[in-house]
N, C-alpha and C positions, 0 to 999 in steps of 0.2 A: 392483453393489449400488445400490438408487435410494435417493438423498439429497436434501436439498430444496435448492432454491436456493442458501442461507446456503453449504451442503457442497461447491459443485459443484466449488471448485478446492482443494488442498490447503491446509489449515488449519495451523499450528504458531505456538502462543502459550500464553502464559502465563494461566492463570484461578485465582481464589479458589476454590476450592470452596464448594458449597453445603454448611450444617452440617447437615441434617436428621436426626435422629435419628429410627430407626424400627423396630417391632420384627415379623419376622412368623415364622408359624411356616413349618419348613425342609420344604421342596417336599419331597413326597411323591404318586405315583400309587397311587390308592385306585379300583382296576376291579372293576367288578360282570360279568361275563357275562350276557349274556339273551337266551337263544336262539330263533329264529325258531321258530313253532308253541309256544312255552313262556312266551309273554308276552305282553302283547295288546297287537292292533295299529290298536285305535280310540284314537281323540286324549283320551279322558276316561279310560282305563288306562293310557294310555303318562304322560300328566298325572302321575296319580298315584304310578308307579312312580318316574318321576324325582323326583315331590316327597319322594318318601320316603328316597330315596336319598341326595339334597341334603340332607337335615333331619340325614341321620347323618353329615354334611359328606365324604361319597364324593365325587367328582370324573372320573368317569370313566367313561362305561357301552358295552359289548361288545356291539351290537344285532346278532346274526344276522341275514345276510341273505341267505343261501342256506337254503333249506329242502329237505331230502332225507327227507321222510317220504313219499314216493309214486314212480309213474311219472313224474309229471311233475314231478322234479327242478326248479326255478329260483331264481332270485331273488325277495325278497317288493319287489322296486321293477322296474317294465318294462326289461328289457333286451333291446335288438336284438342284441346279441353273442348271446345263448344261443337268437334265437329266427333269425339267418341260421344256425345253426350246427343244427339242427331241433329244439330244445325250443322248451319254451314261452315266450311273451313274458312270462310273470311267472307264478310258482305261484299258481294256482287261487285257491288262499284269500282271497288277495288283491289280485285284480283290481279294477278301480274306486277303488283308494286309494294312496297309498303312504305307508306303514308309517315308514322310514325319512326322508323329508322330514319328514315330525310328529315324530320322534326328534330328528333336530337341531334343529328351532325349538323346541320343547318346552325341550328340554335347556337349550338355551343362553340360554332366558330366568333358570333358574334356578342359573345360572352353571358347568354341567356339558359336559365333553366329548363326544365321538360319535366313537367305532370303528367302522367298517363290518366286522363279525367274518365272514369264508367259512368257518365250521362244516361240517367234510368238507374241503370243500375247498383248495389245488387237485388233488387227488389222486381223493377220494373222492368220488363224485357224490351217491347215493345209499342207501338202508338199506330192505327192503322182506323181508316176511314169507316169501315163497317162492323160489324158484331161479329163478322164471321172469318174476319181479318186472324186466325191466330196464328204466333209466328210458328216455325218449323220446328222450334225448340220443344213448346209447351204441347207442342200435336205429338211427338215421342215420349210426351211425357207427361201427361193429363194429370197425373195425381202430384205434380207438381205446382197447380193453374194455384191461383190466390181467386177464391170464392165468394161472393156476397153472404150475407146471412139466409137467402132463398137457397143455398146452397145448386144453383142450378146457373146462375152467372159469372161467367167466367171474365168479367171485365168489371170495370169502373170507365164511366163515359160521360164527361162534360162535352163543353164547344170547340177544343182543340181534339177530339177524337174518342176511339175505344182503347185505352189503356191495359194491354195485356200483364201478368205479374205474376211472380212466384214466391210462392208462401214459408218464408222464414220457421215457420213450424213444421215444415220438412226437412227431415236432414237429412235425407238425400239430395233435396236442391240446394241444403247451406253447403254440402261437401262440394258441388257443382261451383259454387260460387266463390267458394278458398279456393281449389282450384284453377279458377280461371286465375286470380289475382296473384298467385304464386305463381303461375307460368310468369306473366307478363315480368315479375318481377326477376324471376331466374334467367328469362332468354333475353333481357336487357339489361345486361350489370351495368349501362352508365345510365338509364334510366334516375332522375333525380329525384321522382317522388310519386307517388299513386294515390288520386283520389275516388274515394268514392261519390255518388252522389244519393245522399240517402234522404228524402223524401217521405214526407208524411202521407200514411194511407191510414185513413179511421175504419174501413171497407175490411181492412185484413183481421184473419180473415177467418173462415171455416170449413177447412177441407175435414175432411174425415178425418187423415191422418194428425191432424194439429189438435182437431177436438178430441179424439178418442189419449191424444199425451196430455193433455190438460185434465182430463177426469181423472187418467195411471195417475199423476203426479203433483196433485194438489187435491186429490179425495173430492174436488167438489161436482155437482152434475157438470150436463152437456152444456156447452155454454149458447144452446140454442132457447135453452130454458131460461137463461140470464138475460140482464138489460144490458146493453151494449157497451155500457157505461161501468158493468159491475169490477170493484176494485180487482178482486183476483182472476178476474179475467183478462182485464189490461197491463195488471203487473207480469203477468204470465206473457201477457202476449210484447211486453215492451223487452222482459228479459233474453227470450229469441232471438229481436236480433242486438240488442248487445253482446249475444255469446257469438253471433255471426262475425259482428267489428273485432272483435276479441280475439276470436281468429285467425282472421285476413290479415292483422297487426303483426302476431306473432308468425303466421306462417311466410309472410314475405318480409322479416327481418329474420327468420333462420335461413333465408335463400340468398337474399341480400341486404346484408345489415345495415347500409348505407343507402337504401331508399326512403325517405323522407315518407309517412304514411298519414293522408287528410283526409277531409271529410264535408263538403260542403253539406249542408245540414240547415232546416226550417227553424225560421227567424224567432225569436222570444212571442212574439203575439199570436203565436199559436200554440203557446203552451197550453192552452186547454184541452188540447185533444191532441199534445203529439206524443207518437210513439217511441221518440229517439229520444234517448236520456241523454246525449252529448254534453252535457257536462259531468255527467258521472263518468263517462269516456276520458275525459282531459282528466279528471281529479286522479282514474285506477290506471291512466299512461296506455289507454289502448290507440291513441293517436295522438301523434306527433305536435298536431297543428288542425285548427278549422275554419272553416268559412261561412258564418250564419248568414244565408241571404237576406242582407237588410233592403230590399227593394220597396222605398219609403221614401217620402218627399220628405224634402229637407227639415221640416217643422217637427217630423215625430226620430229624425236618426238619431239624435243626441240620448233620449228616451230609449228607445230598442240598443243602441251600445251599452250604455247603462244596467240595462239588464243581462246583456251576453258576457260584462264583465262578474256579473256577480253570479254566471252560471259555472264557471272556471276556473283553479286557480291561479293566483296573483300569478302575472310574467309567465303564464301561459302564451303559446303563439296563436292567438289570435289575428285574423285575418277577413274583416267584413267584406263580403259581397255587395257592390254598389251600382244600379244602375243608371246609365247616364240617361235613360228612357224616363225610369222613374224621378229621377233627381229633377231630368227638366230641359237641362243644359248643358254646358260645360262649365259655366260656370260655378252652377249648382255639385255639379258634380265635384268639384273643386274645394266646397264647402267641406262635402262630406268627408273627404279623404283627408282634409286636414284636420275635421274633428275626431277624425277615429284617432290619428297620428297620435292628438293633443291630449285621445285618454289611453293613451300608454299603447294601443294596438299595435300588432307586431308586423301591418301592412294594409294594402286592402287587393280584394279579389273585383276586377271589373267584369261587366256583364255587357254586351258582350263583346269580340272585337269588329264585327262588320255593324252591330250600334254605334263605336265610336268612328270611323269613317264615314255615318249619314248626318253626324253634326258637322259643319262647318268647321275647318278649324281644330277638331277638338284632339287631336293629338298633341299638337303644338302646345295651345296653351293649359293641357297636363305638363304639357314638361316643363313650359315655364314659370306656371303658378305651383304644381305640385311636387314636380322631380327634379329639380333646376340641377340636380346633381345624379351619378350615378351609386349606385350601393348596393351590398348585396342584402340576398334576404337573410333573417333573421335568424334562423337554423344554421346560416355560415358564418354569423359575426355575432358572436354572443357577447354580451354586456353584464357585468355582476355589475352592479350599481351598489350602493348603500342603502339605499331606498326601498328598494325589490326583495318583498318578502319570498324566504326560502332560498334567497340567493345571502344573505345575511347576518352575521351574529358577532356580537361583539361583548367582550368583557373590560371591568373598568369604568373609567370617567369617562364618557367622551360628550359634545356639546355640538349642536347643529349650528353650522354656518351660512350664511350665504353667498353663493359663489361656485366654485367645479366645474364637472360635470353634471349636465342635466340640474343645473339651479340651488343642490345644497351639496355639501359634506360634514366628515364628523373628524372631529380634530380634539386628541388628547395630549397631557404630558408624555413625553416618550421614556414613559418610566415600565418600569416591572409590572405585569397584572394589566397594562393597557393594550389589551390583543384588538385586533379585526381579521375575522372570517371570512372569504369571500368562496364562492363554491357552484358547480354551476355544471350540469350531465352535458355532453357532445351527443349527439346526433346523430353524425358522420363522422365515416372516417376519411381523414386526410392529414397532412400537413399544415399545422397553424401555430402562427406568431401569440407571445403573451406579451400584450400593452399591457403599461399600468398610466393611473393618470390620478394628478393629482393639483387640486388650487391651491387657496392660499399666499402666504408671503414668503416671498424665494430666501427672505435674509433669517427669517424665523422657523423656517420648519427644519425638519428633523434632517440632516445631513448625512443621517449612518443607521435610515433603517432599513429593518431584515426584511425580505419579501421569501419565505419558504413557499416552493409550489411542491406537491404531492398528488400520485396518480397510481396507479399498479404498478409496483414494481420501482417506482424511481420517486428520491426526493431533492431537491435542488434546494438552495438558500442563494441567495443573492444579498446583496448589499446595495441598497437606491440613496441619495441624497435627493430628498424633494425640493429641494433648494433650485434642483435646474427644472427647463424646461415645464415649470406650470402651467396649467391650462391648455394643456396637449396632450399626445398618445407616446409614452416613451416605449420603444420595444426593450422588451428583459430577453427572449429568446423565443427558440423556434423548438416543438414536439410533434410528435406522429401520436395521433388519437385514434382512437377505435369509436366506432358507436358505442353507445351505453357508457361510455368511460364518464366518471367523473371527476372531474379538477378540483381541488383547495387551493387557495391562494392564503396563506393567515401571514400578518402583516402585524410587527413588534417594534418597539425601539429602545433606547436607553442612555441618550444622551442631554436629555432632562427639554430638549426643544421641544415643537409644536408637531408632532405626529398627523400624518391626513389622514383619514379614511375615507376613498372618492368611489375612486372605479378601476375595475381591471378589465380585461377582453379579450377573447380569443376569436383571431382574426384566420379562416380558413385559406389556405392557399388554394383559389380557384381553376381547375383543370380547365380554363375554357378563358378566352381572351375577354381582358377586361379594361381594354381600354375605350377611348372616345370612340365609338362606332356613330356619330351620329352625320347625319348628311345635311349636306345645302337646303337652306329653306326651301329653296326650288323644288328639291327632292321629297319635300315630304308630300306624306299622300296625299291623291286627289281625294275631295268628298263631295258630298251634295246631301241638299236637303231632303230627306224623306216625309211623310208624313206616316204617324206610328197611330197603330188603332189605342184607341180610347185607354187608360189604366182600370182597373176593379176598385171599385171600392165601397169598403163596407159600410153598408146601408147606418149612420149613427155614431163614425170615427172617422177619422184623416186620413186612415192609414190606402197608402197607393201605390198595389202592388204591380209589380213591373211584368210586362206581358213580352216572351221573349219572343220578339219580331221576327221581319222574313230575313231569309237571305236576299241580298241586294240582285244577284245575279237571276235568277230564274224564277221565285217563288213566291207566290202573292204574302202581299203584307197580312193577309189573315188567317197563316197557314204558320205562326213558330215552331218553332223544333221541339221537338220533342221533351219531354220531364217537366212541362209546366201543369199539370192537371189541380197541385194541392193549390195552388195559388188562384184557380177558379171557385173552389169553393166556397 
C-alpha cells in the first residue's frame, strides 16, 4: 500500500479526534446504460446526455463499447486486440474519433463515472439480419464460431436476428477475449470500471475443439451422445466461462488495480437453464459488483431481488437492472428502485437511457421521487454498519437499540472485554476520509473511547467522545488506500459509560466535480411519448420481460439493439 512519508514506518499513538459533524446522503449506484449505435458519439451529444443525467444526480453511465450491429463486429475506441485477431481496428462508424475518451472527460467534469460496458460480449460478437451475416472476426477464425448441437450452425436466431458467438470452450478465443478487456483497461487508467455483458446461451455449445476437452478431461463421451441436459456436461460447460470471468477480473486489476470490475448477468428466473454461476462469482471475488437484469413488472421485482440476494454474499454490491419499459412508467419505475434500495441493494442499473427520454417527464421525477440528493456510488463510499455481516464482529455484552444509523446500534459498558470490529476491503485506490457515527444519548455515552484504525503498514488510535455530535458523520481522518487494502476499525472503552457500536465509513475523495451540476427545470430534457412493442411473456407466469427498444433517432421501434436474444426465449 503507498503511504506518504509521515506512514512510512509504523504509527501507534494516541490522537483527539477531529469533531466534524457532517451529513451526506448513503452511497447509492445510480447506472444509466447507453449503448453503442444507441447514443451519440459526438462530444456536443455525449455533453448533453451526461449533463442530463447529472442534473437527475445519476452517477454513473454504462457506455457501450462494442458495437455488434454489422460484419464488422468492434470496439467504438481503436483496438489492436480485435484488429491482430482480423477484425477491424475500430467499428466503422467511428473511425477518426473516439467516442469513449469524450465519455470520460465529459463525464467526469460533471462529477459522473464511466463503465466501459462489452454489450454481447464476451460470448456474443455479433447480431446481423441473415445467416450468412458472419462478422469479420469469426470468418478468421471459424473454429472459434459457438455451434448448435447439428454442429453445422453457426448461429442462434430468434426475432431480433442471427446471433453470431464464440465458444468459451476455446481458449484461443478466451485468450482473445482477456485480451481485449485488459487493453481497454491498460490504455485508459481513469477508466472507472468494465462491464461485461454476459448472457445466457443454452445453444453453447459444440465445436470440436470444446467437445474433444470435455471427453480429455472428464473421461466422459462426446457430448453429442448426452442429453443436452446432462449434469457433466453443463458443469463443464458452466465452469468455462467462469474461468474466462476469473480471468478478465485478475488480468485488468494487474493492469489497473483501480478499475471497478461488473457484470451485468441473467435475472434469477432463469436459473433453470443458465450458464453463469454469478453468484459463485461474488462469493470467490471474481467481480467487484453485478447487475442481474430484473426486467419484470412490478408485482414479481420484490420476488427476483429476493432471490439475487440470496445468490450473493451479505453486503455484496449489488446493483439491479430495471426497465422503465418493463416497469410501465415512471412511476413504476420509481417503485422498483426504492425496493431494491429498501433490501439493502447497493444501487440500481437503468435500461435504458433513450427509454427514459420517450417517457414524459421521466428523468425529473427520478430525481425527485428517487435521487432527491446527490451520492456517490457504493465502491467509493463504503459503510461498515453493525448489521452487515462480514463487515462485523464484536466481543462482550453488547444489546441492540433503537436508533443510529440505518435504525439500530449495539451499546455496551465501556468496560474491558467489550470490543467492536469494524472491517471492510477498498476497491480503489484513492484518498479517503474515515467517519465514525454514532446514536445514543450525548450525556451517557462513552466520552474517552479508543477508535484504533489498522491497514498495511500503519496503525493509528484515536480518542472519540460520543457524547458530541450524535447522529451524524464525525471525520477521525484522512488515508491513501490501495485496492485490495483492508481497513479495521476495533472500537474499546473504559470509562464504565455506555459504549456505541453504530457505523464507520470511508468516504473516497472523488477526482471529478461533485457538486450541484444540475440545471433549470427548463433545461431538462425534452421527451415524447413513444409507443414500445408489446413485452414477452411467459405463457403461465407474470413474469415481463423488457424488450430493448429502438433508438429514437433513425431506427424502427422493432429493430432493439443488439444482446436481447436470451430474453426471447
Amino acid at each position: 500500500m503507498r503511504i506518504s512519508l509521515l506512514y512510512l514506518v509504523l504509527l501507534l499513538g494516541m490522537f483527539a479526534a477531529r469533531s466534524y459533524a457532517q451529513v451526506f446522503a448513503d452511497p447509492e449506484t445510480r447506472g444509466v446504460w447507453a449503448p453503442a449505435g444507441y447514443s451519440p458519439s459526438d462530444s456536443a451529444g455525449i455533453d448533453t446526455l451526461v449533463r442530463n443525467l447529472s442534473s437527475a444526480n445519476f452517477n454513473m453511465i454504462y457506455v457501450g463499447v462494442w458495437d455488434g450491429h454489422s460484419t464488422e463486429a468492434g470496439t467504438i475506441y481503436p483496438s489492436s486486440v480485435v484488429k491482430d485477431a482480423g477484425g477491424p481496428m475500430q467499428y466503422p462508424d467511428y473511425v477518426g474519433r473516439d467516442p469513449l475518451r469524450t465519455y470520460i472527460d465529459i463525464a467526469h467534469k460533471y462529477g459522473m463515472e464511466v463503465f466501459a460496458w462489452f454489450e454481447l460480449m464476451p460470448f456474443d460478437v455479433s447480431v446481423g439480419s441473415t445467416a450468412t451475416d458472419i462478422p469479420t472476426l469469426l470468418k478468421a477464425h471459424t473454429d472459434w464460431s459457438m455451434l448448435q448441437r447439428d454442429t453445422t450452425t453457426n448461429y442462434h436466431h430468434n426475432i431480433y436476428g442471427y446471433y453470431f458467438g464464440i465458444d468459451p470452450g476455446v481458449p484461443a478465443a478466451c485468450n482473445f477475449v482477456v485480451r481485449l478487456y485488459t487493453e481497454i483497461a491498460k490504455n485508459y487508467p481513469d477508466l472507472d470500471g468494465i462491464e461485461s455483458d454476459i448472457e445466457d446461451d443454452t445453444l453453447f455449445s459444440y465445436s470440436d475443439i470444446a467437445r474433444a476437452r470435455f471427453v480429455r478431461e472428464t473421461g466422459n463421451p462426446d457430448p453429442l451422445t448426452l442429453p443436452g441436459n446432462d449434469p457433466a456436461w453443463l458443469a463443464w460447460r458452466r465452469r468455462q466461462i467462469t474461468n474466462v470471468v476469473k480471468r478478465i477480473y485478475n488480468d485488468v486489476k494487474r493492469v489497473n488495480p483501480e478499475c471497478v470490475v461488473s457484470g451485468a448477468v441473467p435475472p434469477p428466473y432463469m436459473s433453470s437453464y443458465m450458464l453463469e454461476s454469478w453468484g459463485d462469482w461474488a462469493k470467490r471475488g471474481y467481480v467487484d459488483m453485478l447487475e442481474p437484469m430484473l426486467y419484470v413488472n412490478t408485482s414479481d421485482f420484490d420476488h427476483q431481488m429476493e432471490l439475487c440476494e440470496d445468490y450473493v454474499p451479505k453486503g455484496f454490491h449489488l446493483s439491479p437492472g430495471i426497465s422503465i419499459s418493463s416497469a410501465g412508467s415512471a412511476a413504476k419505475t420509481v417503485y422498483e428502485i426504492q425496493d431494491a434500495i429498501n433490501r439493502d441493494a447497493a444501487g440500481v442499473t437503468i435500461w435504458y437511457y433513450n427509454y427514459l427520454l420517450s417517457y414524459p417527464n421521466a428523468l425529473a421525477d427520478l430525481k425527485s421521487e428517487a435521487f432527491p440528493e446527490k451520492a456517490l456510488p457504493g465502491y467509493d463510499d463504503l459503510i461498515m454498519d453493525n448489521v452487515r455481516i462480514g463487515m462485523f464482529r464484536s466481543t462482550g455484552s453488547w444489546t441492540t437499540q433503537r436508533g443510529g444509523y440505518d435504525g439500530t446500534y449495539l451499546s455496551a459498558r465501556a468496560v474491558k472485554g467489550d470490543t467492536a470490529v469494524f472491517s471492510v476491503r477498498v476497491l480503489r485506490s484513492g484518498n479517503y476520509t474515515l467517519y465514525g457515527y454514532w446514536g445514543g444519548d450525548s450525556s451517557a455515552n462513552c466520552s474517552k473511547a479508543t477508535v484504533r484504525v489498522t491497514m498495511t503498514g500503519l496503525t493509528k488510535s484515536y480518542i472519540v467522545n460520543e457524547g458530541t455530535n450524535t447522529d451524524s458523520w464525525s471525520s477521525l481522518d484522512e488515508f491513501h488506500l490501495d485496492s485490495d487494502d483492508t481497513i479495521t476499525v476495533k472500537l474499546f472503552g473504559a470509562d464504565g459509560k455506555v459504549l456505541v457500536a453504530d457505523a464507520f465509513r470511508l468516504r473516497r475523495e472523488s477526482p471529478t466535480f461533485l457538486g450541484d451540476c444540475a440545471l433549470p427545470d427548463s433545461d431538462m430534457p425534452a421527451t415524447k411519448s413513444v409507443s414500445h412493442p408489446p413485452g414477452i411473456s411467459f405463457y403461465g407466469s407474470t413474469y415481463l420481460l423488457a424488450e430493448r427498444g429502438a433508438r429514437l433517432l433513425d431506427v424502427p421501434l422493432n429493430k432493439p439493439p443488439a444482446g436481447e436474444y436470451y430474453r426471447s426465449k
